[in-house]
MARMINU-978207 format. One record per residue: x, y, z of N, C-alpha, C, O, CB in turn; residue number from 1. Coordinates in pm, whole numbers. Glycine has a CB too. Example, Ala and Ser with C-alpha at 12.3 -4.5 7.8 and 13.67 -1.06 7.14 Angstrom:
2
1319 | -569 | 780 | 1230 | -450 | 780 | 1320 | -330 | 780 | 1424 | -332 | 846 | 1131 | -447 | 905 | 1
1285 | -225 | 708 | 1367 | -106 | 714 | 1290 | 3 | 787 | 1341 | 114 | 804 | 1408 | -60 | 572 | 2
This chain:
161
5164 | 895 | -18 | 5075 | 959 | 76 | 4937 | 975 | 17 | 4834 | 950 | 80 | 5131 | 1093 | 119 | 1
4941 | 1028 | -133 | 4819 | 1023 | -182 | 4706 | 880 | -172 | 4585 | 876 | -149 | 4851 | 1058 | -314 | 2
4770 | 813 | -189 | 4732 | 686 | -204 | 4619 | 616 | -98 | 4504 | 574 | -115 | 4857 | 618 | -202 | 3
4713 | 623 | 25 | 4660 | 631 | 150 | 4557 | 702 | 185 | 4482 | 630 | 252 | 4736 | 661 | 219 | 4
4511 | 817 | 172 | 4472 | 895 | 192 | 4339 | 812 | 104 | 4249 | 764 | 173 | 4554 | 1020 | 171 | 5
4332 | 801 | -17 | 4223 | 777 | -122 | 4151 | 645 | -8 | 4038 | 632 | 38 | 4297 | 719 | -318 | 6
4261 | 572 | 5 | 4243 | 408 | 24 | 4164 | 455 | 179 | 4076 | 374 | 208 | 4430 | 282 | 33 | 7
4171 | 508 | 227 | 4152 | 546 | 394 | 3990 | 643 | 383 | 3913 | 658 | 478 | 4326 | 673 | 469 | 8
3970 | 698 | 246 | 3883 | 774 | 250 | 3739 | 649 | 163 | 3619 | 675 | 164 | 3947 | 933 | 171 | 9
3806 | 513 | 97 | 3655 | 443 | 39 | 3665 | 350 | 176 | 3593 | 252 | 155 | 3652 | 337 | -152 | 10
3719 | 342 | 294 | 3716 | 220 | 416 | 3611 | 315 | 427 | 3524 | 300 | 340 | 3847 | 174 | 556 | 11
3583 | 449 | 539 | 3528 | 506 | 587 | 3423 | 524 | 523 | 3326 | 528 | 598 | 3580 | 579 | 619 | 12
3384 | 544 | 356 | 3276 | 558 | 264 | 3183 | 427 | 308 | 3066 | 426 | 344 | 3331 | 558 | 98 | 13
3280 | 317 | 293 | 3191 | 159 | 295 | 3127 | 100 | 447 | 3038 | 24 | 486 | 3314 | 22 | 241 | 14
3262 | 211 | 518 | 3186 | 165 | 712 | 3021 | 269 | 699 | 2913 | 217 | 728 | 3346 | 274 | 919 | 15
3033 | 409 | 654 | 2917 | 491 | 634 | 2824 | 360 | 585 | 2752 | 313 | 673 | 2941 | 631 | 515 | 16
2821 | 314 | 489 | 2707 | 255 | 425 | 2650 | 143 | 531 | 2548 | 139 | 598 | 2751 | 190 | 276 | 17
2728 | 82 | 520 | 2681 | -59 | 597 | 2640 | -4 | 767 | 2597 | -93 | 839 | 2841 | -198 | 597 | 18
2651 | 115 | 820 | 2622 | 175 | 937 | 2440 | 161 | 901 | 2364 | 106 | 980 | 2707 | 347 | 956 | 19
2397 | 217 | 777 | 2241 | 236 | 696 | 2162 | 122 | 644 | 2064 | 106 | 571 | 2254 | 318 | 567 | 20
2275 | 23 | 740 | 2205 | -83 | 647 | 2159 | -150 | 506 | 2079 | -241 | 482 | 2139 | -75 | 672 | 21
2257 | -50 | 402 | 2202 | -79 | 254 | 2096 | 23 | 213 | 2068 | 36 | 94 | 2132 | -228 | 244 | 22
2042 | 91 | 301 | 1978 | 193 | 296 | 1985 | 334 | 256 | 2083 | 389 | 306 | 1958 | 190 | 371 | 23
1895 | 429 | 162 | 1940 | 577 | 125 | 1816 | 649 | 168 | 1708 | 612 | 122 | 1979 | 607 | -45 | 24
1821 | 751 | 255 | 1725 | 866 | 291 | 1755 | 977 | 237 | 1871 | 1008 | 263 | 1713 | 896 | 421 | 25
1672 | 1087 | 140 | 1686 | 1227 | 60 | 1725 | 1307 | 153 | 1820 | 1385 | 155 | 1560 | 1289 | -11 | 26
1600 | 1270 | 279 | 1563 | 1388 | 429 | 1682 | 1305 | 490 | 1781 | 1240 | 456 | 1364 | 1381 | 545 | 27
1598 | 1357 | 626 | 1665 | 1306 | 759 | 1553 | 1199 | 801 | 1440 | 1178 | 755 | 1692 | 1438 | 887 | 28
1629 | 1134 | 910 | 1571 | 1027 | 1021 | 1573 | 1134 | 1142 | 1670 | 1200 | 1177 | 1681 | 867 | 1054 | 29
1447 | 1137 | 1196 | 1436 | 1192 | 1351 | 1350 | 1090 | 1401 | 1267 | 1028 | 1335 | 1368 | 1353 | 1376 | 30
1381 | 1073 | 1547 | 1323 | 960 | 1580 | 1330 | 1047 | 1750 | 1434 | 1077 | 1808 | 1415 | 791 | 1531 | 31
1210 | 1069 | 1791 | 1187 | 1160 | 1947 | 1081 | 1006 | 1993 | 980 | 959 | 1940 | 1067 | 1384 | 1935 | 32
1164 | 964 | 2116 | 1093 | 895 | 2228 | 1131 | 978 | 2374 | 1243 | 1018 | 2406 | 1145 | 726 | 2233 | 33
1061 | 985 | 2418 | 1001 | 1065 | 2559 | 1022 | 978 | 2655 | 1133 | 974 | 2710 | 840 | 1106 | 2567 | 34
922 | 893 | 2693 | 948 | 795 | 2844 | 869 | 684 | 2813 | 786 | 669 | 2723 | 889 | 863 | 3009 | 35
909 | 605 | 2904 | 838 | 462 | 2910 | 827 | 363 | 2803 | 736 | 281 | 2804 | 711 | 479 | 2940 | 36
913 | 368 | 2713 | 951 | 300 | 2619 | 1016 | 169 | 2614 | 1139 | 178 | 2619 | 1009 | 368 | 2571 | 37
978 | 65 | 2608 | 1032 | -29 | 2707 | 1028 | -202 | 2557 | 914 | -229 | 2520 | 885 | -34 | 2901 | 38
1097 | -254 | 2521 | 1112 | -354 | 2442 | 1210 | -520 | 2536 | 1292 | -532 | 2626 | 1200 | -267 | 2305 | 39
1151 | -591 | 2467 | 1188 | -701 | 2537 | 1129 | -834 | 2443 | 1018 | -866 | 2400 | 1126 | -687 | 2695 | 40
1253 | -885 | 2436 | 1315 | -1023 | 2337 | 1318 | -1133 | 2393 | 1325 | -1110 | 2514 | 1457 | -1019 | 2286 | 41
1317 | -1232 | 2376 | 1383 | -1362 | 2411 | 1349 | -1452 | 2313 | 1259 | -1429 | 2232 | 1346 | -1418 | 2543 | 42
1429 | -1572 | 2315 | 1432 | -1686 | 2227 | 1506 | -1663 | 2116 | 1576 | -1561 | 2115 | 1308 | -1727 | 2189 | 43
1508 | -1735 | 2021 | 1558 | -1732 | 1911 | 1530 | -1653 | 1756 | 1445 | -1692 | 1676 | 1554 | -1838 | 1908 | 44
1617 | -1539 | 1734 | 1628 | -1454 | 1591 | 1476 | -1374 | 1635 | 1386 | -1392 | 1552 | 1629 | -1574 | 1406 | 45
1443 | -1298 | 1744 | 1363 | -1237 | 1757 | 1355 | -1081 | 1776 | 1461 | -1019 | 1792 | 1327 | -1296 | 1823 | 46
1240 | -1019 | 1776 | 1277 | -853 | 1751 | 1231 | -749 | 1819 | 1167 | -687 | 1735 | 1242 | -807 | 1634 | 47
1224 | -683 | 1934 | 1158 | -562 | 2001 | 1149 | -457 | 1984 | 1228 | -403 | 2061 | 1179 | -540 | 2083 | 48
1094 | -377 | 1920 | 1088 | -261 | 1882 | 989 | -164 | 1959 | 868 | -186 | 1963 | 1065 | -273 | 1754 | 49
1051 | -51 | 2023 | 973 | 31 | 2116 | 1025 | 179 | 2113 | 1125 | 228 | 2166 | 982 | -28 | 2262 | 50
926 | 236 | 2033 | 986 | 400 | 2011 | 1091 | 407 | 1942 | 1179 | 477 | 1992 | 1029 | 478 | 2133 | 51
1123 | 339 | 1801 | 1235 | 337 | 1679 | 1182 | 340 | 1593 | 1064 | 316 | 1566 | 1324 | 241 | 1654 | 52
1323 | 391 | 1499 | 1300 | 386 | 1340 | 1376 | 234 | 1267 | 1495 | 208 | 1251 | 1386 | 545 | 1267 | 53
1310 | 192 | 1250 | 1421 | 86 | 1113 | 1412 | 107 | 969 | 1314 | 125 | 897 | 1382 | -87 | 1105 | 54
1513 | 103 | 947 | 1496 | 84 | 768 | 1637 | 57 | 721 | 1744 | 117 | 734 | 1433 | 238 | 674 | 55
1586 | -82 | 647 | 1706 | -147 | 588 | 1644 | -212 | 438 | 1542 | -264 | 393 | 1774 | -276 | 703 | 56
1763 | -176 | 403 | 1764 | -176 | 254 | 1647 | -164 | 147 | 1588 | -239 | 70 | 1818 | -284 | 228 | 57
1646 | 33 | 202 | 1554 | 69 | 128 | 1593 | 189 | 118 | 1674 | 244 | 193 | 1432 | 48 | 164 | 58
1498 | 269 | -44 | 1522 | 411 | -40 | 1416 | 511 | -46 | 1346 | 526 | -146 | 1599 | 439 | -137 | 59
1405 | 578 | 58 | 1296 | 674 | 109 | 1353 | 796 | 60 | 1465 | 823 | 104 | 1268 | 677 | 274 | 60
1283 | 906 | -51 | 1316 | 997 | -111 | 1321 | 1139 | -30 | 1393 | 1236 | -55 | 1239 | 989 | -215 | 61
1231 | 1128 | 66 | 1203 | 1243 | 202 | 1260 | 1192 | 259 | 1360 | 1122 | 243 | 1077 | 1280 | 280 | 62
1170 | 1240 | 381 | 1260 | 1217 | 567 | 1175 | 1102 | 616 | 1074 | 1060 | 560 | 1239 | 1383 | 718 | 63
1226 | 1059 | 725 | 1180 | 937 | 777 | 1132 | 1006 | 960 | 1222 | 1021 | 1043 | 1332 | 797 | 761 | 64
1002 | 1035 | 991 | 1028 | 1131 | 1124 | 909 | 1041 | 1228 | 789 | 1061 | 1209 | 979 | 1341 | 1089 | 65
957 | 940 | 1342 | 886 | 900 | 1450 | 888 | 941 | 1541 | 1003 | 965 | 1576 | 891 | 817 | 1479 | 66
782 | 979 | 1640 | 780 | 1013 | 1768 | 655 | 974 | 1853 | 537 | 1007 | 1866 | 799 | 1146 | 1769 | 67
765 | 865 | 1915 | 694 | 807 | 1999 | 659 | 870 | 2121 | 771 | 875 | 2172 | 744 | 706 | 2018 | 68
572 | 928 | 2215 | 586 | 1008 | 2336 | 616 | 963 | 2474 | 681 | 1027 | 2557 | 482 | 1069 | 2347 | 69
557 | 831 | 2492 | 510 | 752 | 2620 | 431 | 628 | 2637 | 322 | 624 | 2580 | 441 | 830 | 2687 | 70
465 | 535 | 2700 | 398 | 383 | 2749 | 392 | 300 | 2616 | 298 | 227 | 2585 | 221 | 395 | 2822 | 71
489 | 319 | 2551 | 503 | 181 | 2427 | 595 | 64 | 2489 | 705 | 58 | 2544 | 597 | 238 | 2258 | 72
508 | -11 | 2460 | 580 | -117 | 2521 | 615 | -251 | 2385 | 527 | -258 | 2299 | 471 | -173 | 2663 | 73
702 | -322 | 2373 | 706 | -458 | 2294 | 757 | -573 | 2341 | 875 | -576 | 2375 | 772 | -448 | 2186 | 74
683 | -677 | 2350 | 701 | -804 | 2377 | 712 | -892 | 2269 | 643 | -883 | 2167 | 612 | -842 | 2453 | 75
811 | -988 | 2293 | 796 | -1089 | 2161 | 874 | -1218 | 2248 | 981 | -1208 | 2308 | 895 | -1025 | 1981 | 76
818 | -1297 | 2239 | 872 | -1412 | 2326 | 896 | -1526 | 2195 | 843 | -1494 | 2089 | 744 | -1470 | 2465 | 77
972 | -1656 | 2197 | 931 | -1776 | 2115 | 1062 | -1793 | 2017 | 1180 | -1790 | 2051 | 777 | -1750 | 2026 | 78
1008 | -1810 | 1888 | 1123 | -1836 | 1795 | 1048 | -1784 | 1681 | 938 | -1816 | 1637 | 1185 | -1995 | 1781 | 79
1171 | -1661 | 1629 | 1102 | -1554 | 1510 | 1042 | -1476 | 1492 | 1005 | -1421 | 1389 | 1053 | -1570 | 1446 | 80
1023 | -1459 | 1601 | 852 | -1313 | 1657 | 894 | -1200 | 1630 | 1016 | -1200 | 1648 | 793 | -1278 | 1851 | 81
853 | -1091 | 1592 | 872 | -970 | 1601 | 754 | -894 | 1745 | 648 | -941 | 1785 | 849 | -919 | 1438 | 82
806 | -805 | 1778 | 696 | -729 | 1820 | 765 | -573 | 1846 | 870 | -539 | 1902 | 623 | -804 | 1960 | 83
648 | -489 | 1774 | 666 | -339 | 1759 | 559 | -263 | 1798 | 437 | -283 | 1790 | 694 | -301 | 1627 | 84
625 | -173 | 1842 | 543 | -87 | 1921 | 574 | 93 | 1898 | 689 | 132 | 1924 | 573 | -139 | 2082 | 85
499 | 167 | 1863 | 518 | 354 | 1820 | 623 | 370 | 1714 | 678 | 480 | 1706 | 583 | 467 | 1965 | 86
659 | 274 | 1631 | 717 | 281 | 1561 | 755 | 279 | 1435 | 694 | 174 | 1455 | 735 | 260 | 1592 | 87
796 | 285 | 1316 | 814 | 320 | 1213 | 926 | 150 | 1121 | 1044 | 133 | 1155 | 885 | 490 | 1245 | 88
879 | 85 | 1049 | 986 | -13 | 963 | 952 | -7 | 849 | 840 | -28 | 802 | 997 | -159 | 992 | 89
1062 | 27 | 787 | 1061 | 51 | 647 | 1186 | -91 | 564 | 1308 | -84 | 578 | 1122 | 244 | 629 | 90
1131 | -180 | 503 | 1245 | -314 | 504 | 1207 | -346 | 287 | 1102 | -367 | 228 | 1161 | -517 | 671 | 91
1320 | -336 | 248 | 1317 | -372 | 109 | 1224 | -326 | 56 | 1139 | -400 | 8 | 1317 | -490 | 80 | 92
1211 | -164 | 47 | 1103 | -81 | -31 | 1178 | 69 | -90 | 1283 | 133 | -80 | 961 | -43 | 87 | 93
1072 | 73 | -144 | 1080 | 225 | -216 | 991 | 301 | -213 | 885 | 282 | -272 | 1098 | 233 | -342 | 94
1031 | 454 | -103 | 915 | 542 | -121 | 974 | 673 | -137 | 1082 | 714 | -94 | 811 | 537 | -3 | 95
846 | 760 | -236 | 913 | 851 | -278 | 876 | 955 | -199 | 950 | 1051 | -217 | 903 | 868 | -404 | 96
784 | 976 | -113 | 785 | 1102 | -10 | 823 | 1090 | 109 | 911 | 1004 | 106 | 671 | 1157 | 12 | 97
809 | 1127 | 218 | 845 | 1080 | 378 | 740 | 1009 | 446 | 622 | 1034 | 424 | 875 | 1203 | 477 | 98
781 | 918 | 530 | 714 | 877 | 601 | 713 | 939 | 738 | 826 | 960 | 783 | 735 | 768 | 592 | 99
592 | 980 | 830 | 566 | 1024 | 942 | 472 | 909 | 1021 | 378 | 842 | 979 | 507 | 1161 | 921 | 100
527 | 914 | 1133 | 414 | 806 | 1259 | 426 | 899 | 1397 | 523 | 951 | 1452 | 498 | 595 | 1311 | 101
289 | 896 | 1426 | 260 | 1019 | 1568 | 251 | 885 | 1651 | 196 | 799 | 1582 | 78 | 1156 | 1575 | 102
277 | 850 | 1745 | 226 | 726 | 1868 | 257 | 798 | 1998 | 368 | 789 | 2052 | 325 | 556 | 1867 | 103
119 | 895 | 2063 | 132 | 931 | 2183 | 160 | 847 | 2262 | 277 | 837 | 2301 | 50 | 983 | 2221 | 104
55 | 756 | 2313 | 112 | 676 | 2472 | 10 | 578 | 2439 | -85 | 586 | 2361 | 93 | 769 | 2660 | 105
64 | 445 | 2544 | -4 | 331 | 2543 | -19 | 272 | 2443 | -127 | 214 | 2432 | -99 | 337 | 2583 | 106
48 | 266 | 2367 | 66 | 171 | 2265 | 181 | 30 | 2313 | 293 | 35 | 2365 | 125 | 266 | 2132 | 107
91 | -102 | 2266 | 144 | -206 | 2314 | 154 | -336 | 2228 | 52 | -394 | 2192 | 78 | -225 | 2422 | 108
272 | -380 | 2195 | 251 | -452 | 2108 | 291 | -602 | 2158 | 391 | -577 | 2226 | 315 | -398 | 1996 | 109
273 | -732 | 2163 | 308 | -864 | 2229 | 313 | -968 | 2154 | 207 | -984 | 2094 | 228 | -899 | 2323 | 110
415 | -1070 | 2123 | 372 | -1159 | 2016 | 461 | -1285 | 2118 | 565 | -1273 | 2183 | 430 | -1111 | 1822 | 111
360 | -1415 | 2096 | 464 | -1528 | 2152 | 365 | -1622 | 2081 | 247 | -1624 | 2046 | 500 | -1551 | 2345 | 112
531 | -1740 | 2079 | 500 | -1856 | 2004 | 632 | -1885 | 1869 | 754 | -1897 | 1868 | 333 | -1825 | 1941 | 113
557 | -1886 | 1798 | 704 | -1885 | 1666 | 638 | -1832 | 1528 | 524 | -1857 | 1489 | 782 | -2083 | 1620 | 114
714 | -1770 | 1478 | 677 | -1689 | 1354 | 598 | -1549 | 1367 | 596 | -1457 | 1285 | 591 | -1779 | 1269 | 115
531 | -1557 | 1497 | 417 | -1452 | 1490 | 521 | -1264 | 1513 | 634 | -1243 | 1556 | 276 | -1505 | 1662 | 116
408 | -1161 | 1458 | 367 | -1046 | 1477 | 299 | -991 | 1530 | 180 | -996 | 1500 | 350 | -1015 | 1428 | 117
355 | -896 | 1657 | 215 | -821 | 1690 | 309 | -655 | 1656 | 428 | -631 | 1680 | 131 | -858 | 1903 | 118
185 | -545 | 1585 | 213 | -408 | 1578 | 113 | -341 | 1595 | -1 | -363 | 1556 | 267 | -367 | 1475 | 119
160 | -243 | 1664 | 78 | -117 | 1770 | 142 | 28 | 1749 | 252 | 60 | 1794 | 103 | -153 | 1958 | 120
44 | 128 | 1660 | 104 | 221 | 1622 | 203 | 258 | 1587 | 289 | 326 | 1644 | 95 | 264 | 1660 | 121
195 | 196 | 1448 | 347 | 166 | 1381 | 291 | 209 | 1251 | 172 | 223 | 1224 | 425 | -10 | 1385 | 122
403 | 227 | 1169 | 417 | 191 | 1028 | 525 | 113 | 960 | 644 | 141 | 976 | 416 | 295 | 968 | 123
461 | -27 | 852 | 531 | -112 | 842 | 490 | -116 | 658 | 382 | -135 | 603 | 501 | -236 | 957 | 124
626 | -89 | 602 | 631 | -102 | 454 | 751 | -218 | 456 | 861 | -224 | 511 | 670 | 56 | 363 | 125
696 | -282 | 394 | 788 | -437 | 325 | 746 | -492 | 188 | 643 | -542 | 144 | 763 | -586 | 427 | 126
899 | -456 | 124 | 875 | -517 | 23 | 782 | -479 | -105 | 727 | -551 | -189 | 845 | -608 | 73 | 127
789 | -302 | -81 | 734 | -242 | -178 | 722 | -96 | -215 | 807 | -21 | -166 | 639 | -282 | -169 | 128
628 | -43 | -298 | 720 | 118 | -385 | 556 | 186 | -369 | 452 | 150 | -424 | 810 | 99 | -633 | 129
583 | 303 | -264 | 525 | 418 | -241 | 547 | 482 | -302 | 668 | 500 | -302 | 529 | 466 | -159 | 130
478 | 562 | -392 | 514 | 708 | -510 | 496 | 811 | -368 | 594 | 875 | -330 | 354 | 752 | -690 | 131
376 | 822 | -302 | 390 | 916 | -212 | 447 | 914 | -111 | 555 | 856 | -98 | 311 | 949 | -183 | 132
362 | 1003 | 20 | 409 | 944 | 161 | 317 | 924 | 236 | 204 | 972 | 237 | 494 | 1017 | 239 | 133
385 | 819 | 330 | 286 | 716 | 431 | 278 | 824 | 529 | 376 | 898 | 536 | 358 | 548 | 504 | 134
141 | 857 | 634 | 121 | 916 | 734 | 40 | 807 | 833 | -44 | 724 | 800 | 56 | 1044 | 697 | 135
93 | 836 | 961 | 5 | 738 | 1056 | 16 | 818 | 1172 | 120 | 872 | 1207 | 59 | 574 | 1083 | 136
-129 | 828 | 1251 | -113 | 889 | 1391 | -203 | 834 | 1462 | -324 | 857 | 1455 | -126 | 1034 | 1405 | 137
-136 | 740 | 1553 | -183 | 692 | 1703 | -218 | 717 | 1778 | -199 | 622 | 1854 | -148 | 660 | 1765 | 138
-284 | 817 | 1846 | -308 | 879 | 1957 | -266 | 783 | 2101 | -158 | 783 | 2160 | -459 | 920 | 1944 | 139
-377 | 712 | 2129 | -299 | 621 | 2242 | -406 | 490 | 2237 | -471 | 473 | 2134 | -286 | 707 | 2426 | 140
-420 | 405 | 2343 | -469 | 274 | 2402 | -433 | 208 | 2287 | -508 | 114 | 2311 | -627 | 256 | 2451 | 141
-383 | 178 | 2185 | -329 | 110 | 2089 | -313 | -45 | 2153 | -209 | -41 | 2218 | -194 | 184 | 2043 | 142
-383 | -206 | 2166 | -304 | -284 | 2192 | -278 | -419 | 2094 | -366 | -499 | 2126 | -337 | -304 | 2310 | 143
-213 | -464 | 2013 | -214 | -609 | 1943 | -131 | -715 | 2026 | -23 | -712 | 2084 | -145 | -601 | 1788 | 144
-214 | -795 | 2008 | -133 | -920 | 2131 | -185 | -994 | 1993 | -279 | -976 | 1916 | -213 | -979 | 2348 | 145
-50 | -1108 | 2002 | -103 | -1230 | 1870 | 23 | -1346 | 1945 | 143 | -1332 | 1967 | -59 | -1163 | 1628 | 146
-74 | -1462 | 1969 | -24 | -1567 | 2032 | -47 | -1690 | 1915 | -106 | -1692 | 1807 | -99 | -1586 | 2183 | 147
20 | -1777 | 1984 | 38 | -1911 | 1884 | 122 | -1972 | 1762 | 237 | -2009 | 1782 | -58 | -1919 | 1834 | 148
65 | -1982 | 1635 | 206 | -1981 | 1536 | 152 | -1935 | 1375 | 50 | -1947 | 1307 | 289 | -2169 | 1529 | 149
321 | -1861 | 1358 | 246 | -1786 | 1223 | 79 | -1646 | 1222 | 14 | -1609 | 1124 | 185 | -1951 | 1135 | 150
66 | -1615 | 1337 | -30 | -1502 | 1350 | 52 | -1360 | 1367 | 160 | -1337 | 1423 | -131 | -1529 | 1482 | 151
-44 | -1269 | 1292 | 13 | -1123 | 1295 | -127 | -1066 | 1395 | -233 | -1129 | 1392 | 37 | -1034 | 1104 | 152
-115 | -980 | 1453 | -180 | -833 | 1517 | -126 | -742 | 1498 | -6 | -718 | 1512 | -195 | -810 | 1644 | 153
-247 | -652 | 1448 | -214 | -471 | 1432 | -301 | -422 | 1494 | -419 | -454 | 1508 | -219 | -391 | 1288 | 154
-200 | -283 | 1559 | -373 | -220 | 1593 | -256 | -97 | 1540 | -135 | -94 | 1519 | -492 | -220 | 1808 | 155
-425 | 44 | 1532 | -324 | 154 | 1508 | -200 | 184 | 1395 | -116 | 274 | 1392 | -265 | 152 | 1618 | 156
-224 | 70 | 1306 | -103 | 85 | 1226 | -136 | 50 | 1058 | -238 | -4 | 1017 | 15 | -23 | 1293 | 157
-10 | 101 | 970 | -45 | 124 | 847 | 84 | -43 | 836 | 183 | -75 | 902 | -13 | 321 | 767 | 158
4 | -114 | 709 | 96 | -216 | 675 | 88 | -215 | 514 | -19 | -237 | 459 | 57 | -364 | 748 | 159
172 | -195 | 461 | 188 | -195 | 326 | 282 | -287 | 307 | 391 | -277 | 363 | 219 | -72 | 268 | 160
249 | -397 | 218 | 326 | -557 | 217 | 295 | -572 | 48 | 330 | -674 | -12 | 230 | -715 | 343 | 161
């Protein structure tokens, strides 16, 4: 019975992890979206992000806290696009304080074609080590549209690469 019990308690340890993506937060994740939050994909291995948090495989020593309020929108059409919008990605980094992103309203982010980025009141750490913490606040009309191939747009947003 003991046994079971052990064996039943590292399944549930290893489903926890891989739920985080490879990921460790000190704080919490709060993530407040309000209305009109609206994301939209198509084509191939592509990404919409509208009023979220991501973070994968990384360790943020604070809290991780987005709030998006209203009219974020993300488009990403093509093959490989991302597009983000009031939101927060944290991808293969290390930071040691919290990250915060304010994105009231109208923030809009659009990307088509292949490879491209567009971000609109966001914060985007990839692929690197914050001693402190990232702050970003959007107020609103935020828009990056990036068409064609291999182009990024930001508006409103912190990119640490």
């Amino acid at each position: 019975m003991t046994k079971r019990i052990i064996s039943y308690t590292i399944i549930i340890a290893l489903s926890a992890s891989l739920a985080f993506a490879g990921s460790k937060v000190g704080g919490s994740v709060v993530n407040t979206a309000v209305g009109n939050n609206t994301a939209i994909s198509a084509g191939e291995k592509n990404t919409a992000t509208a009023g979220s948090v991501n973070v994968k495989e990384s360790k943020v020593g604070g809290s991780v806290v987005n709030t998006a309020v209203g009219n974020n929108t993300a488009i990403s059409a093509g093959k490989n696009n991302t597009a983000v919008a009031g939101s927060v990605n944290i991808e293969d980094s290390k930071v040691g304080g919290s990250v915060v992103n304010t994105a009231v309203g109208n923030n809009t982010a659009i990307a088509a074609g292949e490879k491209n980025t567009a971000v609109a009141g966001s914060v985007n750490v990839k692929e690197s080590k914050v001693g402190g913490s990232v702050v970003n606040t959007a107020v609103g009309n935020n828009t990056a549209i990036s068409a064609g191939k291999n182009n990024t747009a930001t508006a409103g947003a912190v990119n640490i690469e």
